[in-house]
C-alpha positions in Angstrom: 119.1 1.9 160.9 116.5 -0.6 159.5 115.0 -3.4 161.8 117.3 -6.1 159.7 120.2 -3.9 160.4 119.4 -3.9 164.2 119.0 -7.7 164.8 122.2 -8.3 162.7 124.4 -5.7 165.4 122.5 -7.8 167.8 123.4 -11.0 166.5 127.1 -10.3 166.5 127.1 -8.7 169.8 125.9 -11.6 171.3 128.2 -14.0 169.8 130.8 -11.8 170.7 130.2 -11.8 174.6 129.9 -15.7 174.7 133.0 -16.0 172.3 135.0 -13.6 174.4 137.2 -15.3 177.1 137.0 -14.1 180.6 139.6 -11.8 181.8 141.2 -14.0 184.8 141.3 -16.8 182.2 145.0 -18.7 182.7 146.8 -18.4 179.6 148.4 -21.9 178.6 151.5 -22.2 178.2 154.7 -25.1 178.3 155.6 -23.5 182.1 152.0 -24.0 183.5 150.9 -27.0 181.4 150.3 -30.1 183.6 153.4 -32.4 183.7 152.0 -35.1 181.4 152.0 -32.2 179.1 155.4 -30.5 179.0 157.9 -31.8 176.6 161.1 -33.2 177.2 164.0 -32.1 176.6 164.7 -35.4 173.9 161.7 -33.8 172.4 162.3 -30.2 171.6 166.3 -31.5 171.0 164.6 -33.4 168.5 161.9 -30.9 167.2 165.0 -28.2 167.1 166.9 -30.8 164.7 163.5 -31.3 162.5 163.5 -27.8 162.2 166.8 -26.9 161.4 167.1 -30.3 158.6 164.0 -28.4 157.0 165.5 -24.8 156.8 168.6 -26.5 155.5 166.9 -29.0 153.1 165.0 -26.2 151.8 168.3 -24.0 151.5 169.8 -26.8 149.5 166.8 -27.6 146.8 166.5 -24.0 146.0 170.3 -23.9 145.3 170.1 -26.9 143.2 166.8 -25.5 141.8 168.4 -22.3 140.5 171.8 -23.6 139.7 170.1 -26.2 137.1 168.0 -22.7 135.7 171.3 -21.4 135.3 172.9 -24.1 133.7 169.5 -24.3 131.2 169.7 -20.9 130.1 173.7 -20.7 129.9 173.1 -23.8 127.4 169.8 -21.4 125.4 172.2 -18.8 125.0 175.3 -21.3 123.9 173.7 -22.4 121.3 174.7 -21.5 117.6 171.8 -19.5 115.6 172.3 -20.1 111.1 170.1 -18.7 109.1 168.7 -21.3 107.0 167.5 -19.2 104.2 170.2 -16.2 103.8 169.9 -13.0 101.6 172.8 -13.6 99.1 174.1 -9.7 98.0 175.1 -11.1 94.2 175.0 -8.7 91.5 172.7 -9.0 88.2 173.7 -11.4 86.2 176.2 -12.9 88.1 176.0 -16.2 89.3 174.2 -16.7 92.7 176.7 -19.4 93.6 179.8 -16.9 93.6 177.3 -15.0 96.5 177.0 -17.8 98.3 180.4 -18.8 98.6 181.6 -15.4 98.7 178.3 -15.2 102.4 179.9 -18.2 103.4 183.2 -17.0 103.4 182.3 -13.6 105.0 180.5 -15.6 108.1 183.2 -14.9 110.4 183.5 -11.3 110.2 179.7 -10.9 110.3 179.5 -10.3 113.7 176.6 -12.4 114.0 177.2 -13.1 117.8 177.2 -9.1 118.6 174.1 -8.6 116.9 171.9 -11.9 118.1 173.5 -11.9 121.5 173.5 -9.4 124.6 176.6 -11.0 125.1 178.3 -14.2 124.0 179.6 -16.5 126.1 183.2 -18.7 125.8 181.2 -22.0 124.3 179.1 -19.9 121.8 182.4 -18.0 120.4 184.2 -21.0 120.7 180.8 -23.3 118.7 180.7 -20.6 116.5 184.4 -20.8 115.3 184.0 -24.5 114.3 180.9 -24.3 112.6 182.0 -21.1 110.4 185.1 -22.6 109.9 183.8 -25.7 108.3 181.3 -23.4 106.8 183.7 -21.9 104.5 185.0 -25.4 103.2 181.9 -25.6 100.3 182.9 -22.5 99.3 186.5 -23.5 98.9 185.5 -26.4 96.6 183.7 -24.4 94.5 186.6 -22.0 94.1 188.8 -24.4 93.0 186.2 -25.9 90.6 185.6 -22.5 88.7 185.5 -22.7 85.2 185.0 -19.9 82.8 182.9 -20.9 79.7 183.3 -17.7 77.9 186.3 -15.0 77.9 189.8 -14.7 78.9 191.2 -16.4 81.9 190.4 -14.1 85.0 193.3 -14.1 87.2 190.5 -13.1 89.8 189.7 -16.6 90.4 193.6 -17.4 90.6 193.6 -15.1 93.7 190.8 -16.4 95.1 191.8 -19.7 94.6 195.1 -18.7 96.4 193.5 -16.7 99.0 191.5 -19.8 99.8 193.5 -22.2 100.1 195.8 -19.9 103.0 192.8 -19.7 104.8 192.0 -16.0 104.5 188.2 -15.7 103.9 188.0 -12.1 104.0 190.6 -12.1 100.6 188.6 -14.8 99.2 185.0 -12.8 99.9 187.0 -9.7 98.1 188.2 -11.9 95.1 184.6 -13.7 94.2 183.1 -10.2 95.1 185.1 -8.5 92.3 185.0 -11.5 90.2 180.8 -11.1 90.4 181.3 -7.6 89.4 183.1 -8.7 86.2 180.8 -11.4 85.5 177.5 -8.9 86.2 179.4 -6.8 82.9 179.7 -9.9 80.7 183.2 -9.8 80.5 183.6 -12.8 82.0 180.8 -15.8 81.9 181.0 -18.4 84.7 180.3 -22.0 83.8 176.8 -22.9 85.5 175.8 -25.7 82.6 174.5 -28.9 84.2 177.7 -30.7 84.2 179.1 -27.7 86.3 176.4 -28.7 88.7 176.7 -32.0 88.6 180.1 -31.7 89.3 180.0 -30.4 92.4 177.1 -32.2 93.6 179.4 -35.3 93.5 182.0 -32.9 95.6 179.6 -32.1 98.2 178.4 -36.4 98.3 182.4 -36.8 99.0 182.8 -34.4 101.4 179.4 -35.1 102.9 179.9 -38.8 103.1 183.5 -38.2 105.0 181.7 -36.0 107.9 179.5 -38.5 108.2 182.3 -41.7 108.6 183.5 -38.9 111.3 180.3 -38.7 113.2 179.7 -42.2 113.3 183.1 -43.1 114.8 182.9 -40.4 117.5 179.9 -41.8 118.5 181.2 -44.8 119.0 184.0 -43.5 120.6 184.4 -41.8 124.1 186.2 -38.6 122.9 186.7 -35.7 125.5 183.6 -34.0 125.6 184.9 -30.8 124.1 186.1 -32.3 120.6 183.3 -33.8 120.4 181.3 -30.3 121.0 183.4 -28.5 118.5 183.1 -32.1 115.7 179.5 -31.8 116.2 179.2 -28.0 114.8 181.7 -28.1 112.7 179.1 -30.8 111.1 176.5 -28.2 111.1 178.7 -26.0 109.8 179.7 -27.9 106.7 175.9 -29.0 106.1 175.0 -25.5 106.3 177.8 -24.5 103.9 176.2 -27.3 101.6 173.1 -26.4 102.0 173.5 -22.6 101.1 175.5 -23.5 98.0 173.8 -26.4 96.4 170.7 -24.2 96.4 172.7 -21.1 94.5 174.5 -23.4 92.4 170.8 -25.4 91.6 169.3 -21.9 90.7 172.1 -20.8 88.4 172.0 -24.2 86.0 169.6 -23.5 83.3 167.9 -27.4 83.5 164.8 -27.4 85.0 165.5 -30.8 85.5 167.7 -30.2 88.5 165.9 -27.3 90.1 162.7 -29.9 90.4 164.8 -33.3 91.0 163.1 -35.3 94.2 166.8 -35.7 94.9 167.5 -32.2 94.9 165.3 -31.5 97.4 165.7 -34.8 100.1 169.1 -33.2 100.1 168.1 -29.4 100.9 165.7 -31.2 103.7 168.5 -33.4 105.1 171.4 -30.5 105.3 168.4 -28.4 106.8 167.5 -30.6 109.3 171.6 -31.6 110.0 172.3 -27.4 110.0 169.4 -26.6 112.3 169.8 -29.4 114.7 170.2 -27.1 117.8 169.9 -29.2 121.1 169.7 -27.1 124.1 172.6 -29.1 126.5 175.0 -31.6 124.7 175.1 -35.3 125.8 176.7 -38.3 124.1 174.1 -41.1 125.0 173.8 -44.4 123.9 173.4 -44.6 120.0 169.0 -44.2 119.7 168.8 -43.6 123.4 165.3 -41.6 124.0 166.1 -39.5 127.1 169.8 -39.1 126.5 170.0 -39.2 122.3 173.9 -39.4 120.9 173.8 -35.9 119.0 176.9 -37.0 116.8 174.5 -40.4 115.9 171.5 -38.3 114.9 173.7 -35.4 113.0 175.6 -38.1 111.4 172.7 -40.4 110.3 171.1 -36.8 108.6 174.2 -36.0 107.0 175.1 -39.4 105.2 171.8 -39.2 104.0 172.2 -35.6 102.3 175.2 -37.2 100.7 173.4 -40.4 99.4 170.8 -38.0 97.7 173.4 -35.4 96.5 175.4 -38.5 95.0 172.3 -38.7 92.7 172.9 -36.1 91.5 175.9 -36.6 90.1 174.2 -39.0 87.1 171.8 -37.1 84.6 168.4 -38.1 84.3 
């Protein structure tokens, strides 16, 4: 051991032995603490309360603490996932826009809650329903405003038409999918001039102009909260539907013109800000409100202006 070492030991054990207290020292405690000392009994009845309000006060945050986690990631996992830029299966030579509307009619048979989710809860199937519902109506319009510019009358697009309009997507999806098979062997030859576009640009400004009356009156009014839930994806739905077949139907029209029109593309931003509008809990504040915003306002207000910019479209340049 090094002289350092040795007055260090020394140190401490000197400090130790005048630390140290003595052996017959009296231990204090409440029962040999003078009388001015010792509590009273309205004291510890008192300090017993404090306690116990603490325990329980603590009890009661932590619940409220967790149960608001809960409810936070029970909305996260509520909310409705669309792909904003889809992978349309369409055949060579066929017409993108028959892909789209046959995707779009296919949405609700994609089991695209099984493979997003570990499991879907009642408000997601429920959210999901409206918006692919209202999904599939773009592609109905464009069903019924088929026209064939070269060959014989299909009667393809007679059963998808007919399929359509009964509601059955999956018989619709199976029409346009055989109908793109003819059309990918030139037997057939879908119309996709300009006016063909143009034609239903002005159907989606209709149809998007109507959503977004709707919006603005629920927000106005005080609907239950629930129709108001399912009006508000349904919205998204429809914008999404627009959005995936205005840009099909823009890239089969052989006029450059329209692919590059400003207007074109204001109204993919719109329908792609109205379709990916995703907020995490759903209120119905006051209409611009900043902590409590009125979804239907702010979905609404996108969507009328996807159908001003689609309705100039309808004019050619």
């Amino acid at each position: 051991m090094t002289l350092a070492q040795r007055f260090r030991w020394f140190i401490y054990r000197l400090r130790a032995r005048f630390s140290r207290a003595p052996d017959n020292a009296p231990v204090y405690s409440v029962e040999n603490a003078p009388a001015a000392d010792k509590p009273t009994l309205a004291a510890r009845v008192r300090s017993r309360l404090h306690r116990y309000f603490r325990i329980t006060g603590g009890f009661v945050i932590t619940l409220l603490l967790l149960g608001a986690v809960g409810l936070y990631l029970l909305s996260v996992v509520s909310r409705v996932s669309l792909e904003l830029s889809p992978v349309l299966d369409a055949p060579e030579h066929a017409p993108r826009a028959l892909g789209a509307a046959e995707y779009l009619f296919e949405l609700p048979q994609s089991r695209v809650l099984d493979e997003q989710h570990l499991f879907a809860t009642p408000a997601l199937r429920r959210r999901e329903a409206a918006a692919f519902a209202a999904a599939a109506e773009p592609a109905r319009a464009y069903v019924a405003m088929l026209r064939i510019r070269r060959g014989v009358r299909d009667p393809l697009i007679e059963e998808a038409r007919e399929a359509a309009a009964e509601q059955d997507g999956t018989a619709a999806a199976e029409a346009l999918d055989r109908l793109a098979a003819a059309a990918s062997r030139r037997q057939i030859v879908i119309d996709g001039s300009p006016d063909a576009f143009r034609a239903l640009a002005g159907e989606a400004a209709a149809a998007l102009a109507a959503r977004a009356a709707e919006m603005a009156e629920r927000a106005r009014g005080a609907n239950a909260a629930i129709e108001d839930d399912d009006a508000f994806h349904a919205a998204r739905g429809e914008a999404y539907g627009w959005l995936v077949l205005l840009h099909a139907a823009a890239a089969d029209t052989e006029d450059a013109a329209i692919r590059d029109a400003p207007a074109l593309a204001r109204t993919m931003t719109a329908l792609a800000r109205a379709a990916g509008y995703r907020p995490v809990l759903f209120v119905s504040g006051p209409r611009g409100g900043a902590f409590t915003p009125n979804h239907l306002s702010v979905i609404g207000l996108d969507i009328a202006i996807a159908a001003q910019e689609a309705r100039e479209l309808t004019t050619p340049p």
